[in-house]
N, C-alpha and C positions, 0 to 999 in steps of 0.2 A: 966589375961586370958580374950580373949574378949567374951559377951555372944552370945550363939546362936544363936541370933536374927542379929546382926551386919553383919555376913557376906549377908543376904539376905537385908538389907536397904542399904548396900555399892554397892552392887551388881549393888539393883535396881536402886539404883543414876548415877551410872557411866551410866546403858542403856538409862537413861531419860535424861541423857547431850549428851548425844551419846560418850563419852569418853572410853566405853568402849569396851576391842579388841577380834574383833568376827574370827571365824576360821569356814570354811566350809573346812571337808574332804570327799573329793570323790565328783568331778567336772564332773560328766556326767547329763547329762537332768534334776534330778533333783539338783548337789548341783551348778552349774554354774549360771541358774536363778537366786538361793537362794543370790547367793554370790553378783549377780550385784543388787538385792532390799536392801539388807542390804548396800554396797554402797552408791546405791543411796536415800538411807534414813540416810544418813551421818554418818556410822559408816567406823571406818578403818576397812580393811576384809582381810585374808588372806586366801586364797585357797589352800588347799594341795593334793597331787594327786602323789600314787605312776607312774602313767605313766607320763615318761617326755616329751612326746608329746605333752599333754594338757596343762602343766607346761610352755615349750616353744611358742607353741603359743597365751597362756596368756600375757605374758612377750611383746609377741611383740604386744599384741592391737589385737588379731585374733581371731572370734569365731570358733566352730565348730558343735555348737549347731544351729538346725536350727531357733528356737525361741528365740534365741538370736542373738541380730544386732553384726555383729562387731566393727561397730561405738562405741555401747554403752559399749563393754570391750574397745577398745579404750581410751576412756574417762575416765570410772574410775580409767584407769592404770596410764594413764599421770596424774591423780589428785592426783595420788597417793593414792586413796581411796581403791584400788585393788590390791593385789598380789599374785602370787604364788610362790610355792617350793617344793619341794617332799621330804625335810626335816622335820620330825615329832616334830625334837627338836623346833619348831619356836612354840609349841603349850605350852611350859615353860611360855611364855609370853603374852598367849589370857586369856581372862577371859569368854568369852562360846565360845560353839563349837557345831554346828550342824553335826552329819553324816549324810551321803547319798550314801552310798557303796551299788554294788548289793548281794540279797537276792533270787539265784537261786535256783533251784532243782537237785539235784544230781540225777545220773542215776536210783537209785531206788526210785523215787518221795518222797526225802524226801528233808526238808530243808536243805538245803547248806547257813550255818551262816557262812560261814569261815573268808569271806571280814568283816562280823561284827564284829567278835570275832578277828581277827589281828587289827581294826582299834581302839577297846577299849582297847586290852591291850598294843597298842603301845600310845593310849592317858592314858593310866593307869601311865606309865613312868612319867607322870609330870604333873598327878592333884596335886590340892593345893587345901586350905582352898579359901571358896570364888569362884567356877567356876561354870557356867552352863556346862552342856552337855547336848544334846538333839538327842536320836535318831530318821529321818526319814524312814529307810530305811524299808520295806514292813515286817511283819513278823507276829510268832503266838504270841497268847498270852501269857502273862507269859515272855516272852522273857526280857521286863527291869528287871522285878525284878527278875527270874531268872538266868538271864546269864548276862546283862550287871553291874549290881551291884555288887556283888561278884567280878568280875575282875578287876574293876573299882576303888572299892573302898579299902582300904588299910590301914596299920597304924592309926585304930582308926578313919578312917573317918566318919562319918556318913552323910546318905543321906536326904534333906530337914533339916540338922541341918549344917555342913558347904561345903559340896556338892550337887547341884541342880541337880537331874536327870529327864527327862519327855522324851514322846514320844508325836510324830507330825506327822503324816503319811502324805506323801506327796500324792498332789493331783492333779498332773498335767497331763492335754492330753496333747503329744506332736500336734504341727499343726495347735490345736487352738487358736484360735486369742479373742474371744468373754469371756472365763473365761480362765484369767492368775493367775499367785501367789496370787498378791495383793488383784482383787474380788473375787475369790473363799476364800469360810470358811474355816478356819484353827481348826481342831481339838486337843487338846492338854489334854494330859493330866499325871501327874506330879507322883512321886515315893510317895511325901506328899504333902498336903496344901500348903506347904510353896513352893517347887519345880513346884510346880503349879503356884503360885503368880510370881515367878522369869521367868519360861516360860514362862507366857503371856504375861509382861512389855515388855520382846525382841520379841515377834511374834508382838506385837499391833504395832510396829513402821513398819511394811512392808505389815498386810493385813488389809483390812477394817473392817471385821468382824473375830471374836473368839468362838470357839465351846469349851467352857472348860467341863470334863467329870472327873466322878471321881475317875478314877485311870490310872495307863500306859498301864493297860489291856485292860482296857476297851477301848483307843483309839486306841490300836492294833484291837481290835476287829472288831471294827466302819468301817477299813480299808478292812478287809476282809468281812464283810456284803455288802460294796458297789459292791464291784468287783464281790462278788457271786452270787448278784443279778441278774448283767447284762450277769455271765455268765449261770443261770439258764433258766434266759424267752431267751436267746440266743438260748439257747436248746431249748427251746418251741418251738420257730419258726421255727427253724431249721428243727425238727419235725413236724409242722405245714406243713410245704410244701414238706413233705413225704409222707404224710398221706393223702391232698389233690391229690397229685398225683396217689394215690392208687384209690383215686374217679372221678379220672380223671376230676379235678377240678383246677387253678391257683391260687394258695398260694397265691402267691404277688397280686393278686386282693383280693384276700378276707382279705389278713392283712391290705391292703390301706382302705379298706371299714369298717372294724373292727375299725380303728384308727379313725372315722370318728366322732364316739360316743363323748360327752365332760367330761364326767366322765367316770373311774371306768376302762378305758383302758389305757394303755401305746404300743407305738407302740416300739418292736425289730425286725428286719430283719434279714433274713435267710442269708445263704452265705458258704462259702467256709471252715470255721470254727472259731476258736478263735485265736488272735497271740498277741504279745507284751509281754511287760515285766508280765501284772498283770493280766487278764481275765483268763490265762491258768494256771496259778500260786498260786495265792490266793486262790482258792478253795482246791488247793491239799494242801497247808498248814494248812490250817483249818481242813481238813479231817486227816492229820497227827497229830494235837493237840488231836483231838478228840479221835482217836484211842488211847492214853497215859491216856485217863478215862474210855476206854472200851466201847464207843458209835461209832456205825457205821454208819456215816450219808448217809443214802441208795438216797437220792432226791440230792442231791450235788453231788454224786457218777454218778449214772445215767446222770444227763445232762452233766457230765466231758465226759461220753462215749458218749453221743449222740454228741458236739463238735467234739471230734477227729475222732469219723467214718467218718465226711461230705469229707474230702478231698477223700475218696473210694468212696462216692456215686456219686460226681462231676466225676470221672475217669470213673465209669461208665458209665455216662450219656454222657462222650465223646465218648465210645466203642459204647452205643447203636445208635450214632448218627450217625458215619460213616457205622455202619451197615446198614443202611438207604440208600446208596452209595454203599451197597454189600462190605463194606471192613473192615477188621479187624484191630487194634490197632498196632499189632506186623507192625512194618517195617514204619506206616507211620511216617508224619513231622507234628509236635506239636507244635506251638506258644502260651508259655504263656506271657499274658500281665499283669502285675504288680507281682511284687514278695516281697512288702513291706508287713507288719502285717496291713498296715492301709493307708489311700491314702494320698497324699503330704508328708511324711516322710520317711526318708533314714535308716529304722530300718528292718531290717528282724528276728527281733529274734521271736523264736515259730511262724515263718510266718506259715500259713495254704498249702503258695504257695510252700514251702518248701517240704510237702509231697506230692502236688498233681504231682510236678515233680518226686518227687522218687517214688510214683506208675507207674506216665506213662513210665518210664524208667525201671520198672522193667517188665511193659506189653511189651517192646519191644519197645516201640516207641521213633522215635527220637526227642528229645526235644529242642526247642530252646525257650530265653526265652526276652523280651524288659520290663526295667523299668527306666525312665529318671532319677530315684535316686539311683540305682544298675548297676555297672557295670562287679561287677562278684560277682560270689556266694563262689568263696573260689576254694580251690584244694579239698574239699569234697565233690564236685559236679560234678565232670567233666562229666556227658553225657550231662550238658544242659549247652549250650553253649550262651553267650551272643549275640543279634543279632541287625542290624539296623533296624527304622521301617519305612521301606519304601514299596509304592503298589507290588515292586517284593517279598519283602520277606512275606506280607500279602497272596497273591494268590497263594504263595508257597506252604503253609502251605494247610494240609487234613483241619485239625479243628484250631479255635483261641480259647484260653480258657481265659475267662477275670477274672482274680482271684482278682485285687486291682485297683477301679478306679479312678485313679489319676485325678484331675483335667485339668492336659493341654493336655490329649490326647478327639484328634475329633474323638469324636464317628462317624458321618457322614459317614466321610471317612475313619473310618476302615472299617464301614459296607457297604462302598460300595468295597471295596477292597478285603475283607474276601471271600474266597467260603463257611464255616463252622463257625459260630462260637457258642460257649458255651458259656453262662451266668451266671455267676456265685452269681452277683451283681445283674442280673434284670436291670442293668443302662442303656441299649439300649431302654426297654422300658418305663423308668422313663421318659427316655431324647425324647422321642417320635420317635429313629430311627429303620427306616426297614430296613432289610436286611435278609439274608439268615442264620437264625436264630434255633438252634436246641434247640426241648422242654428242657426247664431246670429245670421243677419237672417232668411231667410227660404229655403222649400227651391230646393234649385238644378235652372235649367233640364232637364226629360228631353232626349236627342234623340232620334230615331227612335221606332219603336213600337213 
């Protein structure tokens, strides 16, 4: 019988010769990266992916990932270094395997583990003695050693004695260029010591730095403090330029000038509200852990709600403006400009622009909508209709409402084209242009009489 210790020194052998075979399942934003740094750090990798979409144009050399070149799956596929398949059976034959499946919310904001719970008991099928697994995908705490161990492990296995389980919360912006996989810190942390030790040998070949922690909870945890953070002071400021408006004061001047200080501030910007996979997400999962010990975390709570009102108060601020004009919401024509959760990326999910349309459409207004990375919103949208962005369809429009500011559109010359527009971003006056511009906290001080 070999001893306990063998599987984690064979393990770490094979990762340090790079001989051994790595499997990422669930190839969107975050496991496709994953799979081209492990690659390109000379392991063979296999990709697996119930949709055969991503399966086929892996196979042919093709991204679909904006952050990923196609050049670079190109490469590792003719090297051979890259593969995929939507067969689970191929994971008989890997020795780790990272998840990366999504970790939504179900309609009564609770976690939706379904992708996690089908991806562990279909790799349940064919652990062996000797395997890493490592879940990335976003979640509460408790979640490895509650739900993925138990499923996971089987006939006598045990975990950190001949199976390695840890958690690695993935930490990636889509978009940005400046911290990818490799320089951003890698959080890890393992079901034991030893699951830990085995984790790290395979994360230290793809990032430069290691944040090892000492349990799976606690790096679950780590995941959901980041994200509550920025969805917290998000609320702040959000609030901040509520409040200013009430004093008839410019928010975005006073957070520029706030941010000015060199300590003891961080600057977050107000806007439209919160979208993406993780800013609207992670907190409500944290607040669903919570509630399962009977604590009710009322400051997390609260800026969840200050977040989702903004797309209502933005709706507003388009009604007050064409009142301005003597004319109501119902019947006119709406241009919104960006409908992504974030600018240069083709993701709409939890976009903010998503309800600012479904209010104006329920105040009557007809909606049209331009985003160079959207080109429709689905059959669940049909009053807002996709549109071209030229000076006709700009001076069409009552109001423009700027919800996502993408980088290649000319402010310039929408504001000179616009009759209306809404700001939603503030980016007209970041970017120093004038135009016929409606207050976007609230009207600014007269002086004199």
């Amino acid at each position: 019988m070999k001893k306990p210790s063998h599987y984690r020194h064979a393990l770490m052998a094979r990762i340090q010769a790079r001989s051994a075979r790595v499997a990422v399942v669930g190839l969107g934003y975050v496991g496709l990266p994953l799979a081209i740094e492990f690659a390109r750090a000379g392991f063979r990798v296999c990709g697996v992916d119930t949709d055969p979409q991503k399966v086929k144009a892996i196979r042919a050399g093709r991204s679909y990932i904006r952050d990923v070149a196609s050049r670079e799956v190109a490469a590792a596929v003719a090297s051979g270094a890259l593969r995929a398949t939507a067969d689970f059976g191929i994971l008989r034959a890997m020795d780790a395997l990272s998840i990366c499946v999504p970790t939504p919310l179900s309609k009564t904001k609770d976690p939706d583990l379904s992708y996690v719970i089908a991806s562990v008991e279909a790799v349940a099928r064919y652990v062996r003695p000797g395997m890493l697994i490592v879940l990335e995908s976003t979640t509460y705490p408790g979640t490895t050693d509650e739900i993925v161990i138990p499923r996971l492990l089987g006939n006598g296995l045990r975990a950190g004695r001949d199976v390695f389980v840890a958690f690695s919360p993935e930490r990636l912006d889509p978009g940005r260029a400046d911290f990818v996989l490799k320089n951003t810190p890698k959080v890890i942390g393992g079901a034991t010591p030893a699951c830990l030790a085995v984790a790290s040998a395979l994360y230290r070949t793809i990032v430069d730095r290691l944040v090892p922690v000492s349990s799976a909870a606690a790096a679950e945890m780590v995941k959901l403090l980041e994200n509550t953070f920025r969805a917290v002071n998000i609320a702040l400021a959000n609030e901040f330029l509520m409040i200013c408006g009430k004093l008839n004061l410019d928010g975005w001047e006073v957070i520029e000038a706030a941010a000015t200080k060199p300590y003891g501030f961080m600057k977050f910007l107000p806007g439209p509200g919160v979208g993406g996979h993780c800013i609207p997400l992670d907190p409500q999962y944290l607040q669903w852990k919570l509630r399962t010990v009977n604590y009710n975390a009322r400051f997390i709570q609260l800026a969840s709600e200050i977040n989702a009102a903004m797309p209502e108060y933005w709706v507003l601020r388009v009604a007050q403006a064409l009142n301005q004009d003597g004319r109501s919401l119902r019947g006119r024509r709406i241009l919104v400009l960006g409908v992504t959760y974030k600018p240069d990326v083709a993701d709409i999910r939890e976009s903010p622009a998503l309800d600012i349309i479904r209010l104006l459409a329920a105040w009557g207004a007809r909606v049209r909508f331009h985003d160079p990375f959207v080109r429709s919103l689905g059959p669940r949208w049909p009053a807002a209709a996709a549109a071209r962005l030229t000076p006709a369809e700009l001076a069409a429009a009552d109001c423009v409402v700027i919800v996502t500011h993408h980088s290649s559109y000319d402010w310039e010359w929408i504001a000179r084209h616009a009759r209306r527009i809404v700001d939603t971003r503030n980016v007209l006056a970041r970017k120093g242009v004038s135009g016929r511009r409606a207050p976007s906290g609230a009207p600014r001080p007269r002086h004199g009489r």
